[in-house]
VOBA-1610 file (N, C-alpha, C; in pm, whole numbers, padded with zeros to 5 digits, always signed):
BEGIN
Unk-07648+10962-00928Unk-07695+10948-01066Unk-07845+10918-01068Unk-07927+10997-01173Unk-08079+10960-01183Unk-08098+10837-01188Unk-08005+10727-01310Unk-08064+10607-01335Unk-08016+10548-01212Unk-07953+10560-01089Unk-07936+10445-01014Unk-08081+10500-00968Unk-08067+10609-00930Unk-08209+10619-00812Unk-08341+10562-00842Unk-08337+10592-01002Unk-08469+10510-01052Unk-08456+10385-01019Unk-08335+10337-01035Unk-08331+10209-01027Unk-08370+10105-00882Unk-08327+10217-00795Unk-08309+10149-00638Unk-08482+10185-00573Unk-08556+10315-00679Unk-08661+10348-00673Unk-08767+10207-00664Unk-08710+10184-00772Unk-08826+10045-00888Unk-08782+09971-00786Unk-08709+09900-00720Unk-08649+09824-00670Unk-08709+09801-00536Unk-08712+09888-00542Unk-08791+09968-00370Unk-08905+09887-00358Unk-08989+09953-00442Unk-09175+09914-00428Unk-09208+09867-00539Unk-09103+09736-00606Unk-09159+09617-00670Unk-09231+09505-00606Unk-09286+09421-00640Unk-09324+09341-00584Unk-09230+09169-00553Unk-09225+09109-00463Unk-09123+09005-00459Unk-09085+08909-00604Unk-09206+08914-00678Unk-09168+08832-00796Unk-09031+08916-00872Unk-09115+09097-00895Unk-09018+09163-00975Unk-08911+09166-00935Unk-08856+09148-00812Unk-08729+09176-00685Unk-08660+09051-00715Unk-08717+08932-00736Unk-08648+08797-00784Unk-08539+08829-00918Unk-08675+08912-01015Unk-08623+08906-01164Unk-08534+08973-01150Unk-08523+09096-01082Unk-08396+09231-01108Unk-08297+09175-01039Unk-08307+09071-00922Unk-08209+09026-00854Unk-08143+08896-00941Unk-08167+08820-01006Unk-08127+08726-01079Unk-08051+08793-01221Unk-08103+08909-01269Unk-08048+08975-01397Unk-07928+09006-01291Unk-07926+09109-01230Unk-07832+09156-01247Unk-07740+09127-01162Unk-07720+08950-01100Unk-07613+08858-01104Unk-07534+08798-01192Unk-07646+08786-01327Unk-07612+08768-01452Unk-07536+08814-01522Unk-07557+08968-01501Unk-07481+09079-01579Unk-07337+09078-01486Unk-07330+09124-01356Unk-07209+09097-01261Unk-07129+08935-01370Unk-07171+08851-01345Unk-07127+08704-01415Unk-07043+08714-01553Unk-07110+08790-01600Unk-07079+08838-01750Unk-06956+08941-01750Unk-06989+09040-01677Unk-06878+09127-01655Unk-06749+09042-01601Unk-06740+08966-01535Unk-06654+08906-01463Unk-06583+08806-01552Unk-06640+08743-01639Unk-06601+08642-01757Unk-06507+08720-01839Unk-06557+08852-01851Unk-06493+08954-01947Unk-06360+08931-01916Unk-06354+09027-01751Unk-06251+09062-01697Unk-06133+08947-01660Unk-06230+08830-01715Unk-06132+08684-01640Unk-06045+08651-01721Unk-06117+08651-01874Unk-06069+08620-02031Unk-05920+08702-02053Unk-05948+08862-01997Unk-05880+08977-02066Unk-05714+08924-01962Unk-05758+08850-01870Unk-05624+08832-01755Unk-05596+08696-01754Unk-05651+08595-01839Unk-05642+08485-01910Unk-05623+08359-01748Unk-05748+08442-01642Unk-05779+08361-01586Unk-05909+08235-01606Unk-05859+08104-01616Unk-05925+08016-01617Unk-06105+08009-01588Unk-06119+08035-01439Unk-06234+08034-01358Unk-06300+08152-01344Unk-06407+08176-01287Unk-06504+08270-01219Unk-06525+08263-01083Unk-06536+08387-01006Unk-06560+08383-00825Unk-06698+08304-00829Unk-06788+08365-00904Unk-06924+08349-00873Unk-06969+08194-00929Unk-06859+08144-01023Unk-06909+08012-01003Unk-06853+07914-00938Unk-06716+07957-00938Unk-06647+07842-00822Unk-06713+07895-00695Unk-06735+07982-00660Unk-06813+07989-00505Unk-06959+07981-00451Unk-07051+07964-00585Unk-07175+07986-00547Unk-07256+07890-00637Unk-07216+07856-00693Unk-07239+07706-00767Unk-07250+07627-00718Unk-07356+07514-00768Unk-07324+07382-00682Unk-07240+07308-00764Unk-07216+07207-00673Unk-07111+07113-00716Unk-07208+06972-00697Unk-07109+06846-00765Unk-07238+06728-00771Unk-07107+06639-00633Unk-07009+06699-00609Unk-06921+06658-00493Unk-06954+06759-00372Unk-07002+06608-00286Unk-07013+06636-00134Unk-06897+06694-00068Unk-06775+06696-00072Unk-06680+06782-00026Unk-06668+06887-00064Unk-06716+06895-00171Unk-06703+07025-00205Unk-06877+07120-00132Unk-06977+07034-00079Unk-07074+07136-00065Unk-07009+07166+00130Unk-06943+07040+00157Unk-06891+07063+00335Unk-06835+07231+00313Unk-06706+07252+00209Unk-06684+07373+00226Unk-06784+07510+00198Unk-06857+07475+00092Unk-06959+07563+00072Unk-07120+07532+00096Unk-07147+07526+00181Unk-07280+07525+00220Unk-07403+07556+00158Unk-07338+07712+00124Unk-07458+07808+00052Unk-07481+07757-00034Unk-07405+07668-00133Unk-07435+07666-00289Unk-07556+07572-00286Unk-07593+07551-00173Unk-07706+07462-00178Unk-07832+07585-00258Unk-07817+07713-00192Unk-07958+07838-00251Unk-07890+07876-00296Unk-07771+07956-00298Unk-07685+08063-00411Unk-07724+08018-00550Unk-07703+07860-00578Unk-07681+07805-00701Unk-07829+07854-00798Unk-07942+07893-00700Unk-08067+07906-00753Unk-08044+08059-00845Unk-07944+08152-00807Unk-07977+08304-00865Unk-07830+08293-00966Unk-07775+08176-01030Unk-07652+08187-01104Unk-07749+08151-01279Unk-07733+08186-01377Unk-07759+08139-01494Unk-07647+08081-01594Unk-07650+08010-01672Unk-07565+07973-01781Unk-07570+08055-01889Unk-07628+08085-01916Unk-07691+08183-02079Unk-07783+08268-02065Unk-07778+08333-02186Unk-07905+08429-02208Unk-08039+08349-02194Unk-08068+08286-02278Unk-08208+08225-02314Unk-08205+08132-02203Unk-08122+08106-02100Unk-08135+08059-01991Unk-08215+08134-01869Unk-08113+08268-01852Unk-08236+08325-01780Unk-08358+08412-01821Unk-08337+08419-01943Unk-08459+08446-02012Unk-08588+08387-01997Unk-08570+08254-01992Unk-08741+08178-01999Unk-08756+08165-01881Unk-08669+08183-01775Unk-08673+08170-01662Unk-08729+08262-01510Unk-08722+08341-01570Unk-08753+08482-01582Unk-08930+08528-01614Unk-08942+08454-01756Unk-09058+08412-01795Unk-09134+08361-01742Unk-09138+08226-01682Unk-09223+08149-01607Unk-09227+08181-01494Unk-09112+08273-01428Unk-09117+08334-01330Unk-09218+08467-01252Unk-09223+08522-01393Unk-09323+08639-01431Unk-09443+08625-01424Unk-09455+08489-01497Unk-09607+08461-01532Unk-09663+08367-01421Unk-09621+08287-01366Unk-09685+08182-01234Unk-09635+08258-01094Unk-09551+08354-01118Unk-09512+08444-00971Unk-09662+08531-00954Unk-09697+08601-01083Unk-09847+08695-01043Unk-09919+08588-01029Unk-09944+08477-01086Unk-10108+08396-01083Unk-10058+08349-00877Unk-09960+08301-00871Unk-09920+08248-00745Unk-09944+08353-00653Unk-09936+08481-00660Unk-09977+08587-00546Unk-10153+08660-00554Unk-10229+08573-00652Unk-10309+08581-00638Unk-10378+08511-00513Unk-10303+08409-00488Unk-10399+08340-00374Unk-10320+08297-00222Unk-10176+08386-00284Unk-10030+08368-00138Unk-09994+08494-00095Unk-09883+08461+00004Unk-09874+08610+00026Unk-09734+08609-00053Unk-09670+08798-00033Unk-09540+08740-00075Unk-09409+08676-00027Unk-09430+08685+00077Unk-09346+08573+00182Unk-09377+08444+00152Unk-09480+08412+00120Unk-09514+08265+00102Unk-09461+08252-00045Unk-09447+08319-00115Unk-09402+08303-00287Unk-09199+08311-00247Unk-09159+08384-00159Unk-09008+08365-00159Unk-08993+08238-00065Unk-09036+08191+00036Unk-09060+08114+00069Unk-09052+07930-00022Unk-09149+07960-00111Unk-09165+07839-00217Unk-09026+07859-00317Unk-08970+07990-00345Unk-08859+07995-00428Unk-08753+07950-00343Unk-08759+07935-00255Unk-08607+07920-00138Unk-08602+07790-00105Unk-08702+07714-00085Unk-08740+07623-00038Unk-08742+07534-00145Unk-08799+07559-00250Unk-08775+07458-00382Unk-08656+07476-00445Unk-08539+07590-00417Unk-08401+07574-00505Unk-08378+07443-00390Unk-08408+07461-00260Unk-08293+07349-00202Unk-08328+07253-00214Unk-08471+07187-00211Unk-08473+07056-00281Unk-08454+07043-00428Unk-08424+07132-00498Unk-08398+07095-00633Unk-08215+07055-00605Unk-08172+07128-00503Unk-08003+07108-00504Unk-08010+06946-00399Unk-08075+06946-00322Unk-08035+06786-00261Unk-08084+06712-00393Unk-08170+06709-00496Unk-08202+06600-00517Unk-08098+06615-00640Unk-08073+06701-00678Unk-07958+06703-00795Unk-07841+06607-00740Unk-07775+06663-00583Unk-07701+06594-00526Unk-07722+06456-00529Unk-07817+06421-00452Unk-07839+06256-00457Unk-07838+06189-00596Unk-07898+06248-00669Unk-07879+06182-00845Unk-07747+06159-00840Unk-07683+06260-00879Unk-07545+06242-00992Unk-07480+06162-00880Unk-07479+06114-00725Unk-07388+06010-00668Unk-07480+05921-00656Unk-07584+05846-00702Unk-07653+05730-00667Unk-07615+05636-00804Unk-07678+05744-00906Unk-07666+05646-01044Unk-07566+05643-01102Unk-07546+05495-01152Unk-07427+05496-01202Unk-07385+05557-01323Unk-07452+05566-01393Unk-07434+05671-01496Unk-07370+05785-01503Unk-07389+05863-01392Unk-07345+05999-01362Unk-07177+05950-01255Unk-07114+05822-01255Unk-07044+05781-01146Unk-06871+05821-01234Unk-06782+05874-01117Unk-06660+05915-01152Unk-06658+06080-01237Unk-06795+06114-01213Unk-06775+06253-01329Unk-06851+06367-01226Unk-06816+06466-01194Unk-06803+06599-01148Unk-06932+06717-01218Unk-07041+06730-01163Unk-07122+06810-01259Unk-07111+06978-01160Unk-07203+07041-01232Unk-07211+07196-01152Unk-07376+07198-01184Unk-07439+07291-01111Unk-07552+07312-01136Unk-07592+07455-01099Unk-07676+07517-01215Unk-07697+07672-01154Unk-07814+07677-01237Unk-07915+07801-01181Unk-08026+07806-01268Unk-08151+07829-01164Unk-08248+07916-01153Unk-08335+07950-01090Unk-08498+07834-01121Unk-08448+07731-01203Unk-08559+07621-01256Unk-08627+07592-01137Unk-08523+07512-01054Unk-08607+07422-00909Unk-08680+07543-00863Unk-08594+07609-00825Unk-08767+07701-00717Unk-08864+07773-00844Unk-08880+07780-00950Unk-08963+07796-01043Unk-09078+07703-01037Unk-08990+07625-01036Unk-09080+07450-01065Unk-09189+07458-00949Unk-09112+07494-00843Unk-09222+07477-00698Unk-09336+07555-00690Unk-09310+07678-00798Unk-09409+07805-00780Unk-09536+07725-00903Unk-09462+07674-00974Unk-09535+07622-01106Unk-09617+07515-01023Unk-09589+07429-00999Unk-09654+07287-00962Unk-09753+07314-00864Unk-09653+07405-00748Unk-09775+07423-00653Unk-09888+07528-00668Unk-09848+07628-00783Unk-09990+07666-00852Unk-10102+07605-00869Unk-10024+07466-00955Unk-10117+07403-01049Unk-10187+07294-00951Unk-10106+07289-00858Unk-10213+07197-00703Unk-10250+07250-00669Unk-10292+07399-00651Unk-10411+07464-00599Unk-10526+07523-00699Unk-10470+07525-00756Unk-10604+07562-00874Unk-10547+07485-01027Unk-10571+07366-01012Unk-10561+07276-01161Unk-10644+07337-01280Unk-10778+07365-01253Unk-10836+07403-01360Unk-10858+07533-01410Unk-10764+07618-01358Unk-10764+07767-01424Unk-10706+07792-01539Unk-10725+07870-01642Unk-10667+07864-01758Unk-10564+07967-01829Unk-10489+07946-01909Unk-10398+08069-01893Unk-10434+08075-02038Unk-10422+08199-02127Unk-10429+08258-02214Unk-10270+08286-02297Unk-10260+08201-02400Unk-10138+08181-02527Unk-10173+08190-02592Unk-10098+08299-02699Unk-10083+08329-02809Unk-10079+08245-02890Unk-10190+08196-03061Unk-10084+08073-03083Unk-10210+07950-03066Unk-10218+07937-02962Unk-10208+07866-02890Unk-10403+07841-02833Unk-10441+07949-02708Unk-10556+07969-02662Unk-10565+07936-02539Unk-10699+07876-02517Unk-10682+07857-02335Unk-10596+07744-02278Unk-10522+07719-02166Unk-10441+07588-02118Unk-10477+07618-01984Unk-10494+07490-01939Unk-10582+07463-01786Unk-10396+07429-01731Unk-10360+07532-01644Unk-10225+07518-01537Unk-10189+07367-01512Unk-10257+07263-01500Unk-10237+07159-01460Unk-10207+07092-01575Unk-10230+07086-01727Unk-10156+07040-01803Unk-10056+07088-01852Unk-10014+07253-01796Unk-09883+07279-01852Unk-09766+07221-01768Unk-09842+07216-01631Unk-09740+07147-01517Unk-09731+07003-01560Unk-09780+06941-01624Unk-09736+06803-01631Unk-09710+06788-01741Unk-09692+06864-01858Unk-09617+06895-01975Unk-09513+06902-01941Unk-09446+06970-01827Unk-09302+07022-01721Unk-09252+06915-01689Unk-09358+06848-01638Unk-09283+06730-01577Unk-09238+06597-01644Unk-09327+06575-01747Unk-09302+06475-01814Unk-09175+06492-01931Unk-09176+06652-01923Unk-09034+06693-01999Unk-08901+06642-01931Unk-08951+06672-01807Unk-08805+06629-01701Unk-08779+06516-01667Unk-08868+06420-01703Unk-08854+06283-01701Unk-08791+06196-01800Unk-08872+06231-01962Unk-08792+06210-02043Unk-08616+06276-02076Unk-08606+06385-01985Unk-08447+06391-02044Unk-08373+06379-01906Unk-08413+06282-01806Unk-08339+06261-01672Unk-08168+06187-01721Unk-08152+06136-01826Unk-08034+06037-01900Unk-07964+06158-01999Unk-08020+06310-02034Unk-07953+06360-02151Unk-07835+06428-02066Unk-07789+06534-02140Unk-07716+06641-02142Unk-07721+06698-01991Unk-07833+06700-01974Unk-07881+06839-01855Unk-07959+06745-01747Unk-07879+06605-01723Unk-07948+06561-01673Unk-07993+06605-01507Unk-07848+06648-01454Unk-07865+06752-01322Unk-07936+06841-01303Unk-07993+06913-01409Unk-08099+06996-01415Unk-08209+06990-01375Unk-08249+06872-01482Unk-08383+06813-01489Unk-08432+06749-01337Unk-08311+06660-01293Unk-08306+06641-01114Unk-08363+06721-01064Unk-08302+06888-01044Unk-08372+06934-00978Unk-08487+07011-00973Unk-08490+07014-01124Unk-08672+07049-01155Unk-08721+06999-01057Unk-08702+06842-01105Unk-08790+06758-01039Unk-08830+06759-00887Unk-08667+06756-00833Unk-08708+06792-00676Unk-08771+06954-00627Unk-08778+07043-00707Unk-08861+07174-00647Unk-09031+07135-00700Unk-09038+07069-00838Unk-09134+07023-00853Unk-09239+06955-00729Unk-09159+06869-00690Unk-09202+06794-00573Unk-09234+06866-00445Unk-09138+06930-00383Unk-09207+07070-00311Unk-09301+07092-00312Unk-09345+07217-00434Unk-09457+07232-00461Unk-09554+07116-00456Unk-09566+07016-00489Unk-09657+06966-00509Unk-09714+06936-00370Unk-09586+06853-00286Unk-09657+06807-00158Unk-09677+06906-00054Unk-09614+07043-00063Unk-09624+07115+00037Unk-09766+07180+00010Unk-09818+07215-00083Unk-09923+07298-00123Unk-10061+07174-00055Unk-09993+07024-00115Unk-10138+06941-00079Unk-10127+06899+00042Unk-10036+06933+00154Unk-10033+06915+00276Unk-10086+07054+00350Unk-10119+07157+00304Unk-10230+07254+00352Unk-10377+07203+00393Unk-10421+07117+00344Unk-10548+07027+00308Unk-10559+06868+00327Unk-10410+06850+00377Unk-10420+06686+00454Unk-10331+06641+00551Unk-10413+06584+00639Unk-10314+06537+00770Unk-10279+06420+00777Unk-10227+06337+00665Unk-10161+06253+00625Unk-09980+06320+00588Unk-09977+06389+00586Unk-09830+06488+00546Unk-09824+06576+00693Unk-09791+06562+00808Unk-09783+06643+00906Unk-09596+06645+00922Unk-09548+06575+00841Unk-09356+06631+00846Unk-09385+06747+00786Unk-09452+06835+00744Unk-09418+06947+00699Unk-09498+07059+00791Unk-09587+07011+00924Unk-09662+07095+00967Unk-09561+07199+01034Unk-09408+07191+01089Unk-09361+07314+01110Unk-09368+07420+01008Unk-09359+07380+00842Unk-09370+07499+00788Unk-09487+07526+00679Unk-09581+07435+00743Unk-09706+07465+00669Unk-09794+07601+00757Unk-09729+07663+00883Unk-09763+07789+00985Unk-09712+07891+00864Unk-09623+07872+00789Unk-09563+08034+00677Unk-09724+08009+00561Unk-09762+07900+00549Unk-09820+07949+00417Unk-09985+07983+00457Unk-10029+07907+00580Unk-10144+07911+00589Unk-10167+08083+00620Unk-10286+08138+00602Unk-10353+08307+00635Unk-10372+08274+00795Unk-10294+08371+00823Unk-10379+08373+00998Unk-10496+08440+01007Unk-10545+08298+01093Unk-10685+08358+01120Unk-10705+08485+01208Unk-10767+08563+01210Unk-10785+08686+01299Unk-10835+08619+01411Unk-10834+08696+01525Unk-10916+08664+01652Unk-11081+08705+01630Unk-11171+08633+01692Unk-11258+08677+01658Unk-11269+08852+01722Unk-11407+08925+01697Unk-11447+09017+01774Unk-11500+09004+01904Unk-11436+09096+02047Unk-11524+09044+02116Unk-11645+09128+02145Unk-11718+09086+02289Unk-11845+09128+02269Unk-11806+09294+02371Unk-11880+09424+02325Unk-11833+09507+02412Unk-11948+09536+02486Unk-11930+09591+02610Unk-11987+09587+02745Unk-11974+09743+02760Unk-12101+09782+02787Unk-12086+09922+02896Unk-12254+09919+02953Unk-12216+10058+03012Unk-12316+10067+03142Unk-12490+10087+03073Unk-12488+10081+02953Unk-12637+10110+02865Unk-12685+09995+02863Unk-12617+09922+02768Unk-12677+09800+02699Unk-12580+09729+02695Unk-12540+09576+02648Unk-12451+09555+02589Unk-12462+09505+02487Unk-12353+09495+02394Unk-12353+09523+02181Unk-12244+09372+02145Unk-12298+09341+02062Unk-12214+09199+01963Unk-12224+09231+01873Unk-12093+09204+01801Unk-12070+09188+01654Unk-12147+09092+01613Unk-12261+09128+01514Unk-12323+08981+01442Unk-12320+08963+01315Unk-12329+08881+01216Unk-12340+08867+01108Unk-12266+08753+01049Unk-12247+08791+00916Unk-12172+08652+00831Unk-12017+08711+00808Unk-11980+08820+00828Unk-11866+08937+00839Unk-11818+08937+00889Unk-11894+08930+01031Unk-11794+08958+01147Unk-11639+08959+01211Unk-11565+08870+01121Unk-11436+08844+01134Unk-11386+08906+01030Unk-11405+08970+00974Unk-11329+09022+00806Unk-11336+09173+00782Unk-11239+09265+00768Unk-11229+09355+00732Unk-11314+09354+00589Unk-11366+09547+00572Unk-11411+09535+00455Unk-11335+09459+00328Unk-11204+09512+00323Unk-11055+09483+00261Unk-11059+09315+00194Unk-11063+09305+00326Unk-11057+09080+00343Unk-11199+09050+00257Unk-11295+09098+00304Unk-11438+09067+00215Unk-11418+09035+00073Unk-11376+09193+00068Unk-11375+09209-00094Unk-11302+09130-00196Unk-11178+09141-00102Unk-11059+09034-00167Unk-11127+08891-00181Unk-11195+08836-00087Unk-11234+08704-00110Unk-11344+08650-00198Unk-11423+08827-00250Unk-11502+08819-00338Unk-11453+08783-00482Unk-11295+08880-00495Unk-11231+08880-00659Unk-11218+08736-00654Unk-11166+08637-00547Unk-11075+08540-00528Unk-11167+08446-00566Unk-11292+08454-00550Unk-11400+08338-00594Unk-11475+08351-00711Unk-11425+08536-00779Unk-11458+08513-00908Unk-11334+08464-00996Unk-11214+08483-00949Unk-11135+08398-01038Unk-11136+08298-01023Unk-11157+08220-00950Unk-11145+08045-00975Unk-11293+07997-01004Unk-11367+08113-01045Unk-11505+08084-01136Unk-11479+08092-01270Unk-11441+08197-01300Unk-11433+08230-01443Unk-11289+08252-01489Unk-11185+08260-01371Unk-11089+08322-01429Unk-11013+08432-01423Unk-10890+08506-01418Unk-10807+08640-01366Unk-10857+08736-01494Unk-10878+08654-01606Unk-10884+08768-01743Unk-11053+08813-01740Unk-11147+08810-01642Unk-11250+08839-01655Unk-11301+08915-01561Unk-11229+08970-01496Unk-11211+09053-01359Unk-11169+09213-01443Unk-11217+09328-01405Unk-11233+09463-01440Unk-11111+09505-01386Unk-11054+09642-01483Unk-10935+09706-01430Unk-10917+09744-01301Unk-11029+09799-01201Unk-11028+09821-01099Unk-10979+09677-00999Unk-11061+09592-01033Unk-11061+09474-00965Unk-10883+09415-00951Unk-10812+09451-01114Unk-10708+09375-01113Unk-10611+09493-00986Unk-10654+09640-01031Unk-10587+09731-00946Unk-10598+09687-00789Unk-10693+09680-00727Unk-10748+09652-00611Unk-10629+09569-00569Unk-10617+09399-00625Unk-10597+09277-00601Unk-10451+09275-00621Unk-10403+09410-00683Unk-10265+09456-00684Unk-10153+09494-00579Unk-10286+09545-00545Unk-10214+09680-00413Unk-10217+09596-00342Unk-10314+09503-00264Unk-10329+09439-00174Unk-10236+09348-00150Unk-10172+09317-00285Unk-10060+09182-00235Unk-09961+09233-00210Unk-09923+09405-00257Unk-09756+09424-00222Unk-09826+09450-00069Unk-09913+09488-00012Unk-09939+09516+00147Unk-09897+09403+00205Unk-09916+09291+00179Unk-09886+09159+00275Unk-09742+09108+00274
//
């Protein structure tokens, strides 16, 4: 069929953010279909949430392990994975402006599971949450990590809202957070948990790039840092012999240029950079 091929096409040579979104929809849609089919046979449950869900019971994660990351690509609702999706969209491109995309699935993988331990540890520490059984699903925590640790690497960049006007990343991230603080006691309080813990991720993993006061994370602070190239060496033959010299010398034209866009956006900004420039800074990230 044309539309699958388009589909597996797009799918193909999207970029990891878009590969998140099409992969989270259309678990959603599977989810949905399955509710249908559960209702019409007047079965109770769902596969995909009794098996890939978390649970706020530790026996129940001994048998299922996974639901520690599975639980990150399950949604509750529409307007659930809708905004989710959203913030996903919008801090996944600003975030591969300055990562690679391994380092962006990386922060999504890595912040669902601290969003699922710390969900865990909540609902059995406090008493509040004590004798009662929660579930948790939702792509928030590793959102949170892409969000926060944006906003710890470049606090003062500004994003452009409708409405609205310029917002410097670092007060929308602590708009986030202070949201998840005030409703840690509501409804969704498991949720908000694990905002909080992918939140945290991000935050300390990004500021442990830049301090050796945080070295528990130096095994996987090797995924996010750029490897350095080797330098050039010097070449030798029977004429003369020749060195690479200059202020270049280690950097492809490619790398130059890129580090040129990279220092005009955290001058002025991504919206002040030319179509070419955004094209350029495009291509370059699905390469990595």
């Amino acid at each position: 069929m044309e539309f699958i091929k388009t589909l597996k096409y797009n799918f193909k040579n999207a970029s990891i953010v878009e590969k998140l979104i099409y992969i989270n929809i259309s678990v959603f849609i599977l989810g949905l279909l399955m509710t249908v089919f559960s209702s019409l046979f007047k079965i109770q449950s769902t596969f995909l949430g009794d098996w890939f869900a978390l649970s706020s019971s530790f026996s129940s994660l001994l048998t299922k392990p996974w639901a520690l990351i599975s639980y990150g690509f399950l949604h509750g609702g529409f307007l659930h994975i809708l905004f989710n999706c959203m913030w996903l969209y919008l801090f996944g491109r600003l975030f591969l402006d300055y990562f690679t995309q391994k380092q962006l699935l990386s922060f999504y993988i890595l912040g669902t599971l601290w969003g699922g331990l710390f969900f865990l540890v909540a609902m059995n520490f406090f008493p509040l949450f004590a004798g009662q059984t929660y579930t948790l699903v939702g792509a928030s925590a590793g959102i949170s990590a892409i969000i926060i640790g944006t906003a710890t690497h470049i606090p003062n960049y500004q994003l452009r809202f409708a409405l609205i006007g310029y917002v410097k990343v670092w007060h929308l991230a602590a708009f986030f957070v202070v949201l998840d603080l005030i409703k840690l006691a509501g409804s969704n309080a498991g949720g908000h948990f694990a905002h909080l813990g992918g939140a945290l991720f991000g935050y300390l993993y990004i500021s442990s790039l830049s301090s050796k006061e945080l070295d528990i994370f130096k095994p996987f602070t090797n995924l996010f840092r750029r490897k350095k190239k080797a330098p050039l060496k010097t070449v030798h033959n029977s004429k003369k012999k020749m060195a690479t010299t200059g202020p270049f010398k280690n950097k492809s034209e490619n790398q130059q240029q890129i580090d040129e866009i990279l220092d005009k956006i955290g001058k002025s900004g991504y919206d002040t950079l030319s179509k070419e420039e955004k094209e350029f800074l495009f291509k370059q990230g699905k390469k990595q």
